[in-house]
C-alpha positions in Angstrom: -10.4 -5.5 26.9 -13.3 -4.6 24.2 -10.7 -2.0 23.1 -8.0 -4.3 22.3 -9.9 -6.9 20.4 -11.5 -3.9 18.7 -7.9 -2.7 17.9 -6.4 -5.8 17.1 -9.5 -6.4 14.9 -8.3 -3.3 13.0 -4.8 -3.8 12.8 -5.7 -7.0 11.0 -8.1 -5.7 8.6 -5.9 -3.5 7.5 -3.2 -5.8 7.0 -5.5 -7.6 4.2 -6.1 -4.6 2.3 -2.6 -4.5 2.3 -2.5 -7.7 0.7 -5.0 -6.9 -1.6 -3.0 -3.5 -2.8 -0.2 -5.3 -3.2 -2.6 -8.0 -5.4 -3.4 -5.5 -7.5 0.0 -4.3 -7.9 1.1 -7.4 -9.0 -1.6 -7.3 -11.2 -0.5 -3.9 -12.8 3.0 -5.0 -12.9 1.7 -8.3 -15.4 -0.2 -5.6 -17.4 2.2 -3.3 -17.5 4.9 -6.4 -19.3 1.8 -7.4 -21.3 0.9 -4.5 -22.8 4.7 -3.3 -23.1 5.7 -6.7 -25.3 2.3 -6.7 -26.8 1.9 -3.1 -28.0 5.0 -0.9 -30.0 2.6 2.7 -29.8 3.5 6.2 -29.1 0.3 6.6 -26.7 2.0 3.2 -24.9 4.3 6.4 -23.3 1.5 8.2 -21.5 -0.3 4.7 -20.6 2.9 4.1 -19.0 3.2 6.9 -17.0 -0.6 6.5 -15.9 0.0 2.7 -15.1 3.5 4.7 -12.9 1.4 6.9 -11.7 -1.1 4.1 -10.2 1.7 2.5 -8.9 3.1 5.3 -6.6 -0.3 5.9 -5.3 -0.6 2.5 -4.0 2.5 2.4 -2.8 2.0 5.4 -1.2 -1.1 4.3 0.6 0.7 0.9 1.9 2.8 2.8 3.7 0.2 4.9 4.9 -1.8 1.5 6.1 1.5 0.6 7.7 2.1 3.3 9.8 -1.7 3.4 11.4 -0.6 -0.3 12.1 2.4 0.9 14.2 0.2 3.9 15.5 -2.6 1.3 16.3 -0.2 -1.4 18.2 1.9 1.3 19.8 -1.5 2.6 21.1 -2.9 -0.4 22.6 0.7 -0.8 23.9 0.6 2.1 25.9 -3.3 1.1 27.4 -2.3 -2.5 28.2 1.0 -0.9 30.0 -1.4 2.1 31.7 -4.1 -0.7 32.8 -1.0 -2.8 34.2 0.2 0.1 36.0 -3.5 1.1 37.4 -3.9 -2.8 38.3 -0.2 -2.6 40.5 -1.5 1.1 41.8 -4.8 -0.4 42.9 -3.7 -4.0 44.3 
């Protein structure tokens, strides 16, 4: 049972760096309207495309934290269904 706790441990620390990615997206999303209404440049293009660029990434790593969640729970899935099986086998 260590493993599961020690699983579901993981599954939820994950789950709040989720939350804080998509924190700082939000944050990045205010900046980005901030500096866009504040700020008429021609270098406001390539900060764009950075800020764009930041954007994707963490997007791209939430989704990559949300399928080790479903790898994680399909995993201790499969143990609590294999102990359950060895318990009926062995009683």
């Amino acid at each position: 049972m260590e493993f599961n706790a020690f699983g579901r441990c993981n599954i939820t620390y994950l789950g709040s760096v989720n939350d804080f990615l998509d924190q700082v997206n939000s944050g990045l999303d205010s900046y980005y309207d901030n500096l866009n209404s504040e700020w008429q440049a021609p270098e406001i293009v390539y900060i764009n495309d950075y800020i764009s660029n930041i954007r994707n990434e963490l997007s791209s790593i939430e989704r990559d934290i949300n399928s080790l969640q479903s790898d994680i729970t399909a995993a201790l899935n499969d143990i609590k269904n294999e102990e359950a099986a060895a318990n009926q086998t062995n009683n």
